[in-house]
N, C-alpha and C positions, 0 to 999 in steps of 0.2 A: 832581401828585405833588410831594411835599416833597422840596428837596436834603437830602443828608449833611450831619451837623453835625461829625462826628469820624472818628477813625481807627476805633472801632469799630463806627462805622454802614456805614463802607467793609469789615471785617472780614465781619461780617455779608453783607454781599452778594456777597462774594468766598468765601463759604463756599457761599450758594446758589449761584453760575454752576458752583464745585467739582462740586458735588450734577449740575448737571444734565451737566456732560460725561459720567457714566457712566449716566445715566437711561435709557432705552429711548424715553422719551416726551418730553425734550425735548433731545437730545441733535441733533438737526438744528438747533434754534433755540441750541442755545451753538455749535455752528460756523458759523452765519449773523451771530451777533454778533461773533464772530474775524474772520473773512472780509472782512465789511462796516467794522469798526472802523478806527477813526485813530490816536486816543492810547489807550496803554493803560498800566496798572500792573505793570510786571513783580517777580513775586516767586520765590525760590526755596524749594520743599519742603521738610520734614524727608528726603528723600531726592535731594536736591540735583535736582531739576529745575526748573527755567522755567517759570513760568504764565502767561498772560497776559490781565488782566482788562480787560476794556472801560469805559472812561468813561462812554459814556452808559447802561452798565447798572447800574456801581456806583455812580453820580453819584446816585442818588435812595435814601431812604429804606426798608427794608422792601422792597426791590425784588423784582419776578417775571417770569416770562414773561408770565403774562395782566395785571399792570398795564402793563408795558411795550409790551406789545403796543398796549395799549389805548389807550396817552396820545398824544395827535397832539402837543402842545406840549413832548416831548422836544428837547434842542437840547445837541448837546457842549457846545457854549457856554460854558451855565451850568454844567454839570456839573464840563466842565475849571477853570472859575474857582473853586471850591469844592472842589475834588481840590488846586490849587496853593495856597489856603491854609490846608488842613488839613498839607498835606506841607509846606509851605513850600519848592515849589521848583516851573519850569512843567516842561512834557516836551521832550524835544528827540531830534531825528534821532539816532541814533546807529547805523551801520554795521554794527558788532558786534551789539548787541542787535538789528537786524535779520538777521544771519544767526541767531542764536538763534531770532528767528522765522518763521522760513525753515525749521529743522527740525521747529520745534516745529506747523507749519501741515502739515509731513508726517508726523507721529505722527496726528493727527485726521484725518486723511485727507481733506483740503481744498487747493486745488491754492492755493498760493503766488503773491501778486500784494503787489510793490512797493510800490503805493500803496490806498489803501483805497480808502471812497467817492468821489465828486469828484475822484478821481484825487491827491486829497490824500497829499502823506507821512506814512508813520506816521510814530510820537513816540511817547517811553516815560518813564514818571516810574520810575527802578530804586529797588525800596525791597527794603530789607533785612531 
């Protein structure tokens, strides 16, 4: 899988994971990506809500559920390195934007944990 080169390749991908949280059909796979995720993009709605997009799903090109699924050689890694210099900025802990994520893991109706995989802290690049 190819990384993002810009902000609307991340656009783009952040419109698909959109797509799938109301989907029927892949709507357990964007709350396993919430769930499981470390860093994420946080962005606000035209109706002021909080979204929260996963790095290593927006991190790749054209992204899907079935390429993603499919690629073993996924790795935050690269995705976050390639997220911080499209934004020009890395992610960092932030308290606040984890209670935001704290509510917003109880609107999807997935139970709330601290830290994601590896027990790592999240981290959130806020774009506006």
């Amino acid at each position: 899988m190819e990384l993002v080169y810009s902000w609307k390749d991340i656009k783009n991908n952040m419109q698909t994971f959109d797509e799938y949280r109301c989907s029927k059909d892949y709507n357990e796979y964007y709350r396993k990506r919430i769930e499981k995720g470390i860093c994420f993009i946080v962005c606000m709605d035209d109706n002021g809500n909080r979204n929260f997009y996963p790095s290593r799903f927006i991190g790749y090109v054209d992204n899907s559920a079935e390429k993603h699924t499919d690629h073993d050689d996924k790795h935050g890694r690269y995705t976050n390195e390639i997220i911080n210099n499209i934004l020009g900025k890395t992610p960092k802990q932030n308290e606040q934007i984890l209670r935001y994520f704290e509510e917003f893991c109880g609107k999807i109706d997935i139970e709330y944990k601290e830290h994601g995989a590896a027990k790592s802290p999240r981290k959130f690049w806020v774009y506006n």
